[in-house]
BAKE-169518 format. One record per residue (C-alpha): residue in three letters; x, y, z. Coordinates in Angstrom, 1 decimal. Layout:
% BAKE-169518
residuo, px, py, pz
ALA, X, Y, Z
...
***
This chain:
% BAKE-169518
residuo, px, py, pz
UNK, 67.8, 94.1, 156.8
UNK, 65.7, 91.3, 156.6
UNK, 65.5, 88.6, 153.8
UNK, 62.1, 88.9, 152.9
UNK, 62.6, 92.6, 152.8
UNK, 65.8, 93.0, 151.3
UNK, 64.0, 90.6, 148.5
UNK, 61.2, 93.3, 147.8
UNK, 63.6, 96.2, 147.2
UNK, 65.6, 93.5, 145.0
UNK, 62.2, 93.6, 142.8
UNK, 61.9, 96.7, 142.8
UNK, 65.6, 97.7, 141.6
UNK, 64.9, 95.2, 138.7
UNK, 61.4, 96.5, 138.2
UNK, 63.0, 99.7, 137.3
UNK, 66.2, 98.8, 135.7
UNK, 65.6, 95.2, 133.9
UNK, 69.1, 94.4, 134.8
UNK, 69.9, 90.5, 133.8
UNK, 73.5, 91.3, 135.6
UNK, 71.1, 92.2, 139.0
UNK, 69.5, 89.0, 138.7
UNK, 73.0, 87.6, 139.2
UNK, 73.7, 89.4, 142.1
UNK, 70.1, 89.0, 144.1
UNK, 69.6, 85.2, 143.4
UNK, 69.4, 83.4, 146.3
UNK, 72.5, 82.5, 148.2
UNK, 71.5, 78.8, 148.0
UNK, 71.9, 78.9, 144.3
UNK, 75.5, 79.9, 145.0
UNK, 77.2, 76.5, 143.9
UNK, 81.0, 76.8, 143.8
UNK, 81.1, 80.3, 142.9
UNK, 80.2, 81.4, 146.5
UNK, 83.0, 84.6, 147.0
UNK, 83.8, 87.4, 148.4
UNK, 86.8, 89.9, 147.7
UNK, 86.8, 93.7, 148.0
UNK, 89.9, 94.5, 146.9
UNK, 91.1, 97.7, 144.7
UNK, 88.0, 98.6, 143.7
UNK, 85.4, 96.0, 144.3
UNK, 83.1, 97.5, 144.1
UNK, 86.3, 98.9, 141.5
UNK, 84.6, 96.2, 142.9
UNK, 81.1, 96.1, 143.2
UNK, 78.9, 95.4, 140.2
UNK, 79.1, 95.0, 136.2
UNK, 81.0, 97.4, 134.3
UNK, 80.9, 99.8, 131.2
UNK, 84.4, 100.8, 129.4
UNK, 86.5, 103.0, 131.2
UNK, 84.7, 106.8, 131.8
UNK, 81.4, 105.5, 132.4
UNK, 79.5, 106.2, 135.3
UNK, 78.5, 102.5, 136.3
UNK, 77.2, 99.6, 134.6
UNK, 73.5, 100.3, 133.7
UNK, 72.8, 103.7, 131.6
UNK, 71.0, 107.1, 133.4
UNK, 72.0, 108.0, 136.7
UNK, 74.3, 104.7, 136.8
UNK, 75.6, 105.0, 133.4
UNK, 77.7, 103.3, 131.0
UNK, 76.4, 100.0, 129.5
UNK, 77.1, 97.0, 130.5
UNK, 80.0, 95.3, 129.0
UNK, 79.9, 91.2, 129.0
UNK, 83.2, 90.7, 128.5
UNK, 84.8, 87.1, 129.0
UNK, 85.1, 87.8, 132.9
UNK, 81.9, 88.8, 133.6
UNK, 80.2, 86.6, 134.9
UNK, 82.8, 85.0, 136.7
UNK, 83.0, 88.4, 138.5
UNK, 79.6, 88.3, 139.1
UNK, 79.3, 85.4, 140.9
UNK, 82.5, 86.3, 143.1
UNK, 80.7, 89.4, 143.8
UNK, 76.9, 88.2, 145.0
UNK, 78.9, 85.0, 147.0
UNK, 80.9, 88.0, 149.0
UNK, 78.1, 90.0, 149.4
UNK, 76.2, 86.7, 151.1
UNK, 79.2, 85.9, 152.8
UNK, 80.1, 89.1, 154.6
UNK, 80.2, 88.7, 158.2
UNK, 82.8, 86.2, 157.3
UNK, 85.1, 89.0, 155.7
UNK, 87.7, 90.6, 158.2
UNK, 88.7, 94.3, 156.2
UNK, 90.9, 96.8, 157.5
UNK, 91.8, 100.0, 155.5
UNK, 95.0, 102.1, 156.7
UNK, 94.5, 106.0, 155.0
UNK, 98.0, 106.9, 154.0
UNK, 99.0, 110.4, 152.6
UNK, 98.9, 109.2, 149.2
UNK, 96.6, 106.4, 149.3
UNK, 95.3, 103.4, 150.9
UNK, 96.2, 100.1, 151.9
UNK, 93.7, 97.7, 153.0
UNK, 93.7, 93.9, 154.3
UNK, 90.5, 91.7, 152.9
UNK, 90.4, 88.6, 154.9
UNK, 88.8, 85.5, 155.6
UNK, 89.4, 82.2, 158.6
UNK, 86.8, 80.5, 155.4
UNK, 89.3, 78.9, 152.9
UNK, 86.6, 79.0, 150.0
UNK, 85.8, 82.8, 151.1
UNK, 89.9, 83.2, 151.2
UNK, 90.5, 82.4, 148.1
UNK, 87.3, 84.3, 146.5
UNK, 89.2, 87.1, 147.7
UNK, 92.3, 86.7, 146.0
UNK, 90.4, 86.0, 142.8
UNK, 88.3, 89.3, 143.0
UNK, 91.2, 91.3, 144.0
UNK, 93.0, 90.1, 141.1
UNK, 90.3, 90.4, 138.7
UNK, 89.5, 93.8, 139.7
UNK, 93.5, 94.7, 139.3
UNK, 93.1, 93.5, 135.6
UNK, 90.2, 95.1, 134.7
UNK, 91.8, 98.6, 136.2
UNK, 94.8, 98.3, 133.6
UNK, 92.4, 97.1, 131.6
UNK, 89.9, 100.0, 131.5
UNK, 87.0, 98.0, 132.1
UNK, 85.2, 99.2, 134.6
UNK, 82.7, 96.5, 137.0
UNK, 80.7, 98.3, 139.0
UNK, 76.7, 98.7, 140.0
UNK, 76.5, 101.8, 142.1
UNK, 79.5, 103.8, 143.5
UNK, 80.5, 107.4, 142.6
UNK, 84.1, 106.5, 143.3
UNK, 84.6, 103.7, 140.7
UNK, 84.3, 106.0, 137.6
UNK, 86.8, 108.7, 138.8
UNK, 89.4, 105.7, 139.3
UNK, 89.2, 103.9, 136.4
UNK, 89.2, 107.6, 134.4
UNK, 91.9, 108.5, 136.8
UNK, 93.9, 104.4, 136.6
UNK, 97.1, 105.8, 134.8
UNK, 97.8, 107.9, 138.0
UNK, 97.2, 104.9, 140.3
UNK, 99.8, 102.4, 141.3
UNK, 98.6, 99.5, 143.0
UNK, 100.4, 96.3, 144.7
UNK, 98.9, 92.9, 145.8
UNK, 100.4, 90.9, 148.3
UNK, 98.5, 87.6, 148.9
UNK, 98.2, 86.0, 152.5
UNK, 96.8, 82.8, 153.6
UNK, 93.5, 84.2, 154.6
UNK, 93.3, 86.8, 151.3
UNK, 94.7, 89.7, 150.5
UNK, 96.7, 92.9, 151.3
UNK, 96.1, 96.3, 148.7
UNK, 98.3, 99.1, 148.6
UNK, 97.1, 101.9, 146.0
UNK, 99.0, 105.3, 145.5
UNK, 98.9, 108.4, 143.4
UNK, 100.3, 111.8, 143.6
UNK, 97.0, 113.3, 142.0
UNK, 95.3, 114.8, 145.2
UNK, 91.6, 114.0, 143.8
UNK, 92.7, 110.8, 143.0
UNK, 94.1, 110.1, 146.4
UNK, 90.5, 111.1, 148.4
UNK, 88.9, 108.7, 145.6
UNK, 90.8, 105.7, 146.7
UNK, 89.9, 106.9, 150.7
UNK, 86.3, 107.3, 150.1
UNK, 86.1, 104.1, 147.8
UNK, 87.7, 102.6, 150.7
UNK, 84.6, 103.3, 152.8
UNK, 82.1, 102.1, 150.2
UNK, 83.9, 98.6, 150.4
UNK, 83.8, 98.8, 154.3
UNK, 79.8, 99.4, 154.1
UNK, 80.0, 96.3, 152.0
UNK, 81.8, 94.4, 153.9
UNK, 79.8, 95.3, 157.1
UNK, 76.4, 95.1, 155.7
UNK, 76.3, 92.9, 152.6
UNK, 73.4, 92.9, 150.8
UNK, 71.7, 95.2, 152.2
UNK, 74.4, 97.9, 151.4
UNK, 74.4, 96.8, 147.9
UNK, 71.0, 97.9, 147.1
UNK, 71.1, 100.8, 149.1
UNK, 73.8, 102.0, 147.0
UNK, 71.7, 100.9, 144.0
UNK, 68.5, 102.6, 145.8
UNK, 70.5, 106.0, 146.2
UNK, 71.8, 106.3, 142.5
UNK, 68.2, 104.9, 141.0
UNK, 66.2, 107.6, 142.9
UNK, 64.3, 105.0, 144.8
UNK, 64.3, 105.2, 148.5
UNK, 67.0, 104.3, 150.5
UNK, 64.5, 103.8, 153.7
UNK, 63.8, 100.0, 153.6
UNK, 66.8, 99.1, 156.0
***
């Protein structure tokens, strides 16, 4: 997806929404400062996007659900978020399946895009225990966060970010984590442009403009 194109269905998402938090995430990436960062990590998109209390179904009310909560973290973990979105093809991800969860390495040769990582990932592990859900448009994110007393995750950081090991013994639970796992990927592959067709899909707007 181009720029200039991904920058017309970013006006139209807020059009429709009004989301300060979206602002956030589609500034430009020169506008970035220090806060440019990546980390998709338990749940990035646990991870992806602003968050409502724990049950919600995303960060922004109708078909996304929940409103948004401003806590003290926010919009730190905003600005983690839109630098690892611009920074993508400098994120190296790998996600094993296992028969009770998943375990995924999120890493990066960048030392600034590193260490976003490590930040996000543990951001996103407190705000599971917390119960306070940050996310802007996956399906998966909810069922977690109303699921996180079944989940047991571990974080073991590297020198180039970090590895993610999350288990449960509910079976629903388990595919959650899996297919999560894939929404990251999509992220991690496509940036951007992922992000709002995620946001596209669960608006009702259309997910053509790729």
């Amino acid at each position: 997806m181009k720029l200039k194109r991904s920058s017309k269905i970013a006006v139209a998402v807020l059009a429709t929404l009004g989301l300060g938090a979206a602002v956030a995430v589609f500034a430009h990436p020169g506008d970035m400062g220090q806060g440019m960062m990546h980390g998709m990590g338990p749940g990035m998109m646990r991870g992806m996007g602003p968050g409502a209390a724990a049950g919600s179904h995303g960060p922004m009310g109708g078909p996304m659900a929940g409103g948004m909560q401003h806590d003290d973290a926010f919009a730190a973990d905003m600005q983690l978020v839109r630098g690892m979105l611009f920074s993508h093809d400098r994120i190296k991800r790998t996600v094993t399946n296992l028969p009770n969860g998943i375990k995924t390495v999120t890493e990066s040769d960048d030392p600034q895009v590193a260490q976003a990582i490590q930040t996000h990932v543990a951001s996103m592990v407190q705000r599971l225990g917390d119960g306070k859900e940050f996310n802007l448009f996956s399906k998966t994110i909810p069922v977690l966060f109303e699921n996180r007393d079944k989940i047991s995750t571990t974080v073991e950081t590297t020198a180039k970010g970090s590895v993610v090991t999350q288990t449960s013994s509910d079976a629903n639970v388990v595919t959650a984590l899996q297919v999560h796992a894939t929404e990251v990927d999509e992220l991690v592959r496509d940036g951007m442009a992922a992000m709002m067709r995620g946001m596209m899909a669960r608006t009702g707007g259309s997910p053509a403009q790729r």
